[in-house]
Structures are given as C-alpha cells and as structure tokens.
Residue, then its C-alpha position, 0 to 999 in steps of 0.5 A: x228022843x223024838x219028844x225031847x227034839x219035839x219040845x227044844x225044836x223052835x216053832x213059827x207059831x210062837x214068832x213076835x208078829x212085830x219081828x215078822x211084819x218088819x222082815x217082810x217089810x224090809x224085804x218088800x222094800x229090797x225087791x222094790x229097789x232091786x226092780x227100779x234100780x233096772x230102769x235106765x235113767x232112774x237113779x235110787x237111793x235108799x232112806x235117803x235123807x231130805x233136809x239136804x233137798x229142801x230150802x229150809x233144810x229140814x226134812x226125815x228121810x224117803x223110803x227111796x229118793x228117785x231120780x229120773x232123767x227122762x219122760x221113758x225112764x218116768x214112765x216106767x217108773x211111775x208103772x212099776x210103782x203102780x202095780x207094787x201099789x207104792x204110794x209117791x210125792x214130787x219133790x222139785x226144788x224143795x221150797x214151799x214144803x215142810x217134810x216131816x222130821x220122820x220123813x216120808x214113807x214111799x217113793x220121792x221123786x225128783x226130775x233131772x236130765x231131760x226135765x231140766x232144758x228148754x226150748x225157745x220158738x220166736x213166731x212173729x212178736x210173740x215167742x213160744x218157750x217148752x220147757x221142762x218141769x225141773x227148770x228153774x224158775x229165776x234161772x228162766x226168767x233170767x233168761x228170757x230177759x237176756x233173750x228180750x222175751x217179757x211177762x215172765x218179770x213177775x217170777x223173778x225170785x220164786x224159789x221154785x221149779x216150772x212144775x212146782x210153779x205151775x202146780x200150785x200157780x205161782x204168781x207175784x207183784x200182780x201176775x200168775x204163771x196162769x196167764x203165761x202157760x199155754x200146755x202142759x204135758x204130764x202123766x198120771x199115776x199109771x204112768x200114762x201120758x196127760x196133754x192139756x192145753x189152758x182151756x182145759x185147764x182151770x187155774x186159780x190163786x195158787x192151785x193149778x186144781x190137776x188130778x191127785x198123781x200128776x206128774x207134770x213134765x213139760x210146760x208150754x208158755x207164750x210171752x211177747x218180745x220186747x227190748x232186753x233192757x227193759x225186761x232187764x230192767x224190770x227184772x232188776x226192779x223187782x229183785x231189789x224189792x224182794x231183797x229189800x222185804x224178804x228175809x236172807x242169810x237164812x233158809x226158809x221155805x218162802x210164804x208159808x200162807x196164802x194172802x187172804x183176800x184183800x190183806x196180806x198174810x204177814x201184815x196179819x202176823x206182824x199186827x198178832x204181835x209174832x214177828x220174831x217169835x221162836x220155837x226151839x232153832x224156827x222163826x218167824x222171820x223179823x223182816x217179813x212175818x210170813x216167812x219162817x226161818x231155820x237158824x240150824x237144827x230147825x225141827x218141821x214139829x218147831x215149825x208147825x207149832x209156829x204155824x199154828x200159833x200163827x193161825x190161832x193168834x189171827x182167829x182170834x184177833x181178826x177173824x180170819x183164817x190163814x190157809x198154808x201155802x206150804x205143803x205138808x209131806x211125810x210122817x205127821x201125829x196130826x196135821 
C-alpha cells in the first residue's frame, strides 16, 4: 500500500521549471501591486495597454501603468519600487518614444494632480513661473501670452510635457528651454529630493544630461513681461508655420532625429529619396521627412525599420550619421 501511494504520489522535483518561474512571477507582480495600490494618490493598473497614452498611438502594455497625484505619494512610490528592485520609465505626454510592440517590463509612471498646475510670480519686469513636470508645454506658452509674459513663444507646438521638455532640452525657431529654466526640483530613483538651480545644471541640444532615475517634478522658469499682443502675435506666427510645414491629421511622435549640425534631418531624408516610403501602416511623412506618421494599426517594429532605413540611406549618401531624437521604451530583439 505505501509503495503504490509512493509511485502515484506527484513530486516537486519532477515540475516544468518554466511553469515554476511564471508562478513566482505572477505572484511577485501581485504583491508588488497589492503594496502600490495602498499609496494615497497612487492609481495602478495592471498590463495596462500603452498605445492609448503615446502620440503616435503604438505601444504593448507596462507591467503597471502609475499615476501619482503628488510629490508625498511619488516619493513613496519611487521607495517602494527601490527596495522591490523594480526597474521604472517616466511617461509624459507620450510624444518623442516609440514603445515597443511588446511593451514594457516594470513600472510606467506618469504624473497627474498636483504636477499638472502652475504658478506665476510677476517681480518687477521679469516674472517668475514654477510649474509643475506634467503641464503642458503649449497649453503654458498660451498662457503666459495671454498673461504678457515673453520667450516661452518658441515651444509653441511642442507636443510635450515641462518635464519631458526639460529632460531632453526642448527647443525651436532658434531658442531652448535652457535659456528660460532657472530650478528644477526633482527626485532620485530612491525616492530622494534633488533641487538644482541652472548653474549646476549642464544642458546642451536636446539633453538635459540629468542622472539616469530622475524624476523631474517642478521646473522654475524666468521670462520677461511684455505687451500681450505681441507675444500673441508672435505665438501665432509660429503656429502657422508649424502647420504650414508639419504634417496633421495623422498621429506621430514629432522629429524622430536630431538636425546634425549645420543641416537639417528632413532635408537629409527628403534628398535620400524617402519622403513618402511605407512600411506596413508607418510613413515617413509626405510633408516633412523627419516626421513618421501611423496611418492606423501602425507596429513600432514598422517603424524602426523606416528609422533605420532612414539612418542607412543617409550614411550612405552623405556621410552622416542621424542620431534619434526618440527615445526607445520597452521590449526590443536588438536596438
């Protein structure tokens, strides 16, 4: 009788280990959740989808998608993930990244509540505005025009959050965000408070060259007052130009490379003979050629490959060399 128990009875030692590591897994990622979730003012969802949070609407889904409504709940947040040694990405307004089509493994955070207001400070002719990482950058310029605020005219357009705009150093039509930032308040990875004021910051064309793991959560800027009409005037000057040269109606994730020095990416592509080329339902776009549109169902794999078909075609007929200005998240085979 024992024998017969003994050879029907299951053993651990004979379990698929693939089966066992997945189990642990999931139920790591369930713990995980189970403590964010009791952070007030952190929301968390689950393999949540990111092609609805990205301009160009393409993106697999985070391990947990976050939001976090205040500087207490994120800093929180970041120490939790710290000590589970869960790795993170910031995700603003989803323009400059192309997220992989098998999303991303880990936490994606995005800042809401508190990180989206502003505050404006006038001192004698200049003005003083501290606003928070997930503003909107146009929805700021707009503002301080109406307010007669000047030299925030330049961002006018850029599809972009202030803390996306400043950690890569935003900048058009001749001007940075380097030259309006004045602080910037931010956290580590551990969750630990960062203030640096802009001499101890070094920015150059569209990197901001902050630590791997900050989180930036309010920036400090300085413009100058001015009559509001003509800021106004100057911001409409420059939206009809954008819409003039800039492709619409269709989504993308702005300029997917940086202007080598003394050219300009598109007129590159455009002279490589790609303006218009297609992979699959991505195009670089027939209006201007450093900007790759989804005409729906669009795959990031579609593309990259456009991305590199770019970067090869202009090797090799010009000798230079295109370096993205979007930033690849998530799950890749080779980047």
């Amino acid at each position: 009788m024992d024998g017969e128990r003994s050879r029907n009875t299951p053993s651990l030692h004979h379990s698929n280990p693939s089966v066992m590591f997945a189990m642990s897994q999931e139920t790591r990622k369930a713990a995980l959740a189970s403590e964010l979730k009791q952070i007030a003012g952190v929301r968390v969802k689950m393999d949540e989808p990111l092609a609805r949070y990205t301009s160009m609407k393409i993106g697999g889904p985070a391990d947990y998608f976050i939001e976090t409504e205040n500087d207490t709940a994120l800093a929180r947040l970041l120490q939790v993930l710290h000590r589970h040694g869960e790795r993170f990405c910031l995700l603003g307004n989803g323009s400059n990244v192309l997220i992989g089509d098998r999303g991303v493994r880990g936490a994606v955070i995005r800042l809401a509540g508190e990180f989206k207001k502003a505050q404006w400070h006038e001192t004698g002719v200049t003005v003083q505005v501290n606003v928070g990482a997930a503003f909107q950058v146009t929805q700021l310029v707009r503002d301080a025009a109406r307010r007669g605020y000047a030299d925030l005219e330049f961002a006018e357009g850029i599809p972009g959050t202030v803390g996306g705009a400043l950690y890569m150093n935003a900048g058009a039509y001749g001007s940075e965000f380097e030259k309006v930032v004045d602080h910037v308040d931010a956290m580590n990875s551990r969750g630990d408070p960062l203030h640096l004021s802009r001499a101890q910051m070094t920015l150059s064309y569209r990197d901001s060259h902050l630590p791997a793991g900050t989180v930036v959560t309010h920036v400090r800027m300085k413009l100058r007052k001015e009559e509001s009409a003509q800021v106004s005037s100057k911001v409409r000057e420059i939206t009809r130009k954008r819409k003039g040269s800039q492709p619409s109606g269709f989504p993308n994730s702005g300029s997917m490379f940086r202007n080598p020095s003394g050219d300009f990416a598109g007129r590159l592509i455009e002279a490589a003979g790609l303006k218009g080329k297609r992979i699959g339902q991505a195009q670089i776009s027939e209006r201007h050629a450093n900007f790759f549109v989804n005409h729906g169902g669009a795959k990031a794999e579609d593309v990259r490959r456009l991305m590199a078909l770019a970067q090869s075609e202009v090797r090799d007929r010009f000798g230079v060399e295109l370096v993205p200005e979007v930033k690849f998240f998530g799950d890749w085979d080779t980047i």
